[in-house]
C-alpha positions as CSV (number, residue, x, y, z in Angstrom):
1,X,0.0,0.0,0.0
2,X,1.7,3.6,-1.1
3,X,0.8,6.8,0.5
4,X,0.8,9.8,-2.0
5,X,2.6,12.8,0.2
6,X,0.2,15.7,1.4
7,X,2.5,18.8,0.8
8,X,1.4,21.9,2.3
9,X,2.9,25.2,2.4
10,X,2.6,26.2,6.5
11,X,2.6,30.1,5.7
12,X,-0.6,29.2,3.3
13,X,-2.2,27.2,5.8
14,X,-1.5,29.8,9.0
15,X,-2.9,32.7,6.6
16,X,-5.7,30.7,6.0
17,X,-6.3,30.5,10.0
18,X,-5.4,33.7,10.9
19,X,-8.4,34.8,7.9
20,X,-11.1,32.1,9.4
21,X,-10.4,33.8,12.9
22,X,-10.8,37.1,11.8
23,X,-13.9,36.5,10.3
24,X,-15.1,34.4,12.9
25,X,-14.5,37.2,15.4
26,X,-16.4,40.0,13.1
27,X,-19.4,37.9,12.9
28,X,-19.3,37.7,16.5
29,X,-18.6,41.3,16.8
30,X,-21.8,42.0,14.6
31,X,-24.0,39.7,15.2
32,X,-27.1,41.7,16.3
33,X,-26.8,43.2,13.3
34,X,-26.5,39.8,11.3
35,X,-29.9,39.1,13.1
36,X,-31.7,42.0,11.7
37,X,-29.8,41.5,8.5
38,X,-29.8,37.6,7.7
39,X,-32.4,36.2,10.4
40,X,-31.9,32.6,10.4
41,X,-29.9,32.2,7.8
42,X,-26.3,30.8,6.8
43,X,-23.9,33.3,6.6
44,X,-20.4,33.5,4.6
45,X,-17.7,36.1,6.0
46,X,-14.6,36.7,4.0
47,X,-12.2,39.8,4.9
48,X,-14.5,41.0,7.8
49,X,-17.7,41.6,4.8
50,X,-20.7,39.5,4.5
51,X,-20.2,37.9,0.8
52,X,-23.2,35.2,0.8
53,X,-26.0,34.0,2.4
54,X,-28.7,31.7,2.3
55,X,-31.8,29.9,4.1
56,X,-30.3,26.6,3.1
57,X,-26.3,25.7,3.9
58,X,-26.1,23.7,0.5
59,X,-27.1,26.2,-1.6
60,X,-24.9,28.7,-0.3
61,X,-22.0,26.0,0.1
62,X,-22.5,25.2,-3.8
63,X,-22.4,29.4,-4.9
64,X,-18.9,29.6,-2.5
65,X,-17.4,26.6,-4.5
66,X,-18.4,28.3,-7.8
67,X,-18.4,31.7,-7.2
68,X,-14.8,31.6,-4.4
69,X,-13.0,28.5,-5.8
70,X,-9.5,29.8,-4.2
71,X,-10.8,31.8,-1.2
72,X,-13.3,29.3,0.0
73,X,-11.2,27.3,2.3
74,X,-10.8,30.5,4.1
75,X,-14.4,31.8,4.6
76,X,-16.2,31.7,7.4
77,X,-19.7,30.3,7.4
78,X,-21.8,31.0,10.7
79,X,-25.8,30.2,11.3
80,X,-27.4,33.5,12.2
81,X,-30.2,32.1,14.8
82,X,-33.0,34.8,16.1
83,X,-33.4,33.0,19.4
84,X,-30.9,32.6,21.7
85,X,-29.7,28.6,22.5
86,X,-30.0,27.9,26.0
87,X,-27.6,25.5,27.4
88,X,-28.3,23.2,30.6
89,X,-25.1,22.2,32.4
C-alpha cells in the first residue's frame, strides 16, 4: 500500500487561519446586526464583509465553491439564529 505525500505550504495554511479567525470574530462582533440582516440564515464572511447568504447551507456551500473557488477554504460560514440557545449544564 503507497501513500501519495500531502504537501502543504505552513505560511498558506496559518494565513488561512489567521483569515477564518478574523472573520469568525467579526461575525461575533456583529452579530445583532446579522440578526436583523440575515435572520436565520447561513452566513459567509470573507475579509470581515458578508459575501453570501442563504436559508439553506447547500445552496450557499455550492455558490462559494463556484463563485470563491480559491478563497473558500478561508471563509467563514456561521448560522445567524434569532433565538438565543440555552444551554443546561
Amino acid at each position: 500500500m503507497t501513500h501519495e505525500a500531502f504537501v502543504f505550504d505552513e505560511q498558506e495554511v496559518l494565513r488561512g487561519l489567521r483569515s477564518f479567525e478574523r472573520d469568525s470574530r467579526w461575525i461575533d462582533k456583529h452579530h445583532e446586526q446579522l440578526k436583523c440582516l440575515y435572520p436565520d440564515e447561513w452566513v459567509a464572511c470573507y475579509e470581515e464583509r458578508i459575501v453570501e447568504h442563504d436559508k439553506k447551507l447547500e445552496a450557499l456551500v455550492d455558490r462559494l465553491w463556484t463563485k470563491y473557488p480559491e478563497e473558500r477554504k478561508h471563509i467563514a460560514v456561521e448560522f445567524i439564529e434569532t433565538e438565543e440557545i440555552e444551554m443546561i449544564l
